[in-house]
N, C-alpha and C positions, 0 to 999 in steps of 0.2 A: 830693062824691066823697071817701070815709076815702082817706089818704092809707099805704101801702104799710107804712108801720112801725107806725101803729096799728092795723092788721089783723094783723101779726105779733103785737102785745101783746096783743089780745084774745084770737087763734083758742089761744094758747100759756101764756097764763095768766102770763107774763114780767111783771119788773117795769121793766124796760130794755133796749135795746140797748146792748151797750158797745162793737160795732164793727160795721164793714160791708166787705166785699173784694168787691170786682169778679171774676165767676168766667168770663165769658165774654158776647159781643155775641152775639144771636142774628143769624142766616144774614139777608142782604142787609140787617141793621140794623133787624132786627124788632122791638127791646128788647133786654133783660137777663136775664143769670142774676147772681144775686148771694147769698152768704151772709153771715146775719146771726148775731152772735156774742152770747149774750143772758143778761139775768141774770136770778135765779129761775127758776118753773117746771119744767116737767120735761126741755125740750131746751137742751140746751147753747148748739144751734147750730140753723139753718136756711136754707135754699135758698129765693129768691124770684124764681120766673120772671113777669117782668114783660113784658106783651107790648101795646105800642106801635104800632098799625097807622099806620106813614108812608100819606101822597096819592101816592108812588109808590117802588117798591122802586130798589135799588141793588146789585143783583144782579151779584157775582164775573165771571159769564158773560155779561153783558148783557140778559141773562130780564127784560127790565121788562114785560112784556105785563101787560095785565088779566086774562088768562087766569093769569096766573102770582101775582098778586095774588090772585087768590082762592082760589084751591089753596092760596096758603100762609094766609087766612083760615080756612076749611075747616080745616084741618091744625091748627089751635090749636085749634077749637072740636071735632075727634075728640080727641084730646089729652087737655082736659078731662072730656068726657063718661069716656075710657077710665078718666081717674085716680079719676072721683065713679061709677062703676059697674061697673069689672071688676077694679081693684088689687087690692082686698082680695079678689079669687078665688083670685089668686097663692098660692104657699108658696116656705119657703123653700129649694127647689131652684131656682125663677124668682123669685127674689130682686127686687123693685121697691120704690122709694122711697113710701113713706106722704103720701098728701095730707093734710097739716093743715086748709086751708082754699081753696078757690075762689072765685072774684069774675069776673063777666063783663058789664060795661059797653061802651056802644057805643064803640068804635076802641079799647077796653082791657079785659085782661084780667090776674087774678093768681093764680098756682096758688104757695098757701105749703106745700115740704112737706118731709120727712123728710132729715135730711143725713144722706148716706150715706157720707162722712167720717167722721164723728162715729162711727156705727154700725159701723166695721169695714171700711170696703171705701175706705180711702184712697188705692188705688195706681190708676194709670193708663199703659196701655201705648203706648207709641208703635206703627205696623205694623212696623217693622223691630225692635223687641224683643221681638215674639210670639214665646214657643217653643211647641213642639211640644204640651204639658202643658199651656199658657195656652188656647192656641186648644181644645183637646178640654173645658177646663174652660167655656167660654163654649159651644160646641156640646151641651155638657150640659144649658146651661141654657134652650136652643133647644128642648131633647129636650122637657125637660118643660114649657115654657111650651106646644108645640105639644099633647102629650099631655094636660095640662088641657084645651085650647080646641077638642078636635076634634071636629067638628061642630059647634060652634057657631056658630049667628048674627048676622052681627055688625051687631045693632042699637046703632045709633048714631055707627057707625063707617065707615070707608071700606067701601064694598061688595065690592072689591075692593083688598087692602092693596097695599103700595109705594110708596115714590116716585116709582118710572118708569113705575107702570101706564100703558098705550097710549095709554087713550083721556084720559088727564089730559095728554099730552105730543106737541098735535099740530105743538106748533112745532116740537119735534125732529124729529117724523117726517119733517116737507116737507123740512130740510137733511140727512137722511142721502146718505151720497155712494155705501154700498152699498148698489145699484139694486136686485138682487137679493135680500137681508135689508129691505128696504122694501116691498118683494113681498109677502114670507111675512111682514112684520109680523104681522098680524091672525090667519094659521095662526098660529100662536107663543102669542100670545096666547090664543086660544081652547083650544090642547090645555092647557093652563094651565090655565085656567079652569073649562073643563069634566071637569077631572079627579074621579073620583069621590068621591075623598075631601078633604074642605076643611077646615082648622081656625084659627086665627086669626095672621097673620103677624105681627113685628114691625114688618118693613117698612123699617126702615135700620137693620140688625141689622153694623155697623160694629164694630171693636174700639173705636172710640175712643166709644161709647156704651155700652162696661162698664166696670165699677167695680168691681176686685180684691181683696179680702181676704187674709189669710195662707191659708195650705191650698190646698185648691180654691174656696172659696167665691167667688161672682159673681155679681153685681148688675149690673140691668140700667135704663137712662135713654130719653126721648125718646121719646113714641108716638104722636108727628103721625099717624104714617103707619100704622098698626095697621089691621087690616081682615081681609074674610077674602081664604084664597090657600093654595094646598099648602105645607107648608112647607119642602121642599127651594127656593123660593127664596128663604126665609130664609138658610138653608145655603149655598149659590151666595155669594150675598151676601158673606155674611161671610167666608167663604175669601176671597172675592177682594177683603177688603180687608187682609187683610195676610200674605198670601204671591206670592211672586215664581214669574213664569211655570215654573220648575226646582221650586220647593218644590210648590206647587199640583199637577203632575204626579206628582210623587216620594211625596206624602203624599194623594193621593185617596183611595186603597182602604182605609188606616188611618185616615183621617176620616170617612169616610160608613160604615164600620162604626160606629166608636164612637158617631156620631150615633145610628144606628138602635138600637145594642144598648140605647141607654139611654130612646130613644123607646120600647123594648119595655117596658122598666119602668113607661115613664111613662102609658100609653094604658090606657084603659078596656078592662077587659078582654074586653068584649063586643062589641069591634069587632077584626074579623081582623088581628093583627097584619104576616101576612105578606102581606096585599094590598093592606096600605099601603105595607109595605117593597118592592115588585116595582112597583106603579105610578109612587109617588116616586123610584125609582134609575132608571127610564126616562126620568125628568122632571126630572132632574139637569141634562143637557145642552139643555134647552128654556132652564132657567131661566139659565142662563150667554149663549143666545141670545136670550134677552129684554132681560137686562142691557147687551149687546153694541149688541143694537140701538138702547136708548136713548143710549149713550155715541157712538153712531157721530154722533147726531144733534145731541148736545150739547157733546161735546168731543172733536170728533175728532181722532188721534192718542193719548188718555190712556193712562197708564202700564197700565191695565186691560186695553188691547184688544193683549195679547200672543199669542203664539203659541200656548197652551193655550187660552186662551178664541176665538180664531179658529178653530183645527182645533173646538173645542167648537161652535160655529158653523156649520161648513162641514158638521160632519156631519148637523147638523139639516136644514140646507136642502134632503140630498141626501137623507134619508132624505121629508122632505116632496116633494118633487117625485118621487118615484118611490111617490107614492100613488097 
């Protein structure tokens, strides 16, 4: 088995490594993110995601299931397929990190690829430094990853993107404690699902999984979870990972405009713009009640399940139950 820095020297044409920094532990201690600092060749620098399948996870929330185990197997092997077969579909308005090199051996796997440091996009936002400007520049980038990928198939990918998709997450479902959102689980799901128009989500479409440049420019990391899915719950998503239950209310109407105005640019123009924009803004509040439900099941109490994403919530259940 080549070991991790002669697969850097080879795929990059390098004539050394002259350093190594620890960039990050993967989730429940899956491996590594690490970049390598290099000399010769044509990159300066490189990102090596090193993935180490432990005999049993160590999971933040106590998720040690097998179930849970293989989801996150699964989720490395979408991952890769997504970086060795759809990156380079990208442009750079959906800005993504270049695979240099892939390697997938049994309990290991190596994706060498593109530092996006190096490239321009050094800055990293905490959720409570998001402005107004940051966030619409990362919903940009939303716009157009989704308008690339719509209608598309996603061969080789999750069938259904997210990380909280339903039916990957039955151990949450059994502990939810709202009986009623446990109910209409499966409705939720399926209006989702069967929405008419699908195109490729990111799937943990988080702040802290983009990567800043000066200007507007943004880059985007991490596609375990990639598949297909409408992509207002990409949108959901990421709103609700870094604004506060007052900000989320106060700036809905100014974000899901600018999402849409910029998805109109981005979408083939042979597909109705405006019956994607009328279906998805009805499927806004499904997707916040999706998300809700999974959280209810996994960590209940989180700083997420506020009083905007509950009334987002309570209105789905009422408008479902008076079908």
């Amino acid at each position: 088995m080549p070991s991790i820095e002669s697969e850097i020297l080879q795929c990059t044409g390098a004539t050394s490594i002259r350093n190594t920094a620890h960039v990050q532990t993967l989730w429940s201690g899956y491996g590594t993110i690490k970049r390598y600092t290099l000399e010769g060749g044509e990159h300066a620098s490189v990102i090596a995601k090193h993935i180490q399948l432990p005999d049993t996870g160590n999971h933040p929330k106590g998720w040690n299931s097998d179930l849970s185990h293989q989801r996150k197997i699964k989720s490395y092997v979408v991952e890769s397929y997504w970086y060795s077969h759809y990156a380079q579909l990208t442009n750079a308005h959906c800005k993504v990190p270049k695979l240099l090199h892939a390697d997938t051996e049994e309990g290991r796997q190596v994706l060498i690829m593109e530092d996006l440091n190096a490239s321009g996009f050094p800055i990293r936002l905490d959720p409570e430094t998001v402005s107004l400007v940051a966030a619409k520049n990362c919903l940009s980038w939303l716009a157009h990853f989704h308008g690339k990928f719509m209608q598309v198939q996603p061969k080789g990918l999750w069938e259904i993107g997210t990380y909280w998709y339903l039916d990957t997450r039955p151990d949450e479902l059994a502990k939810m404690k709202n009986k009623s959102l446990k109910q209409m689980a499966s409705a939720i799901d399926r209006k989702l699902n069967e929405a008419r128009f699908q195109t490729l989500v990111h799937g943990d479409a988080k702040v802290a999984n983009f990567c800043f440049g000066p200007g507007n420019q943004v880059a985007a990391v991490d596609f375990q979870y990639v598949g297909k899915g409408c992509g207002i719950k990409d949108v959901a998503y990421f709103i609700s990972s870094c604004f506060t239950e007052d900000a989320c209310e106060r700036f809905e109407e100014e974000l899901l405009n600018h999402y849409f105005n910029v998805l109109e640019t981005a979408m083939d123009k042979t597909i109705d713009f405006q019956s994607v924009k009328k279906e998805w803004s009805a499927l806004y509040k499904y997707a916040w009640a999706d998300l809700y439900r999974f959280l209810d099941g996994w960590s209940d109490g989180h700083w997420k399940m506020h009083g905007y994403s509950k009334s987002l919530t309570k209105s789905v259940l009422k408008e479902l139950n008076n079908v």
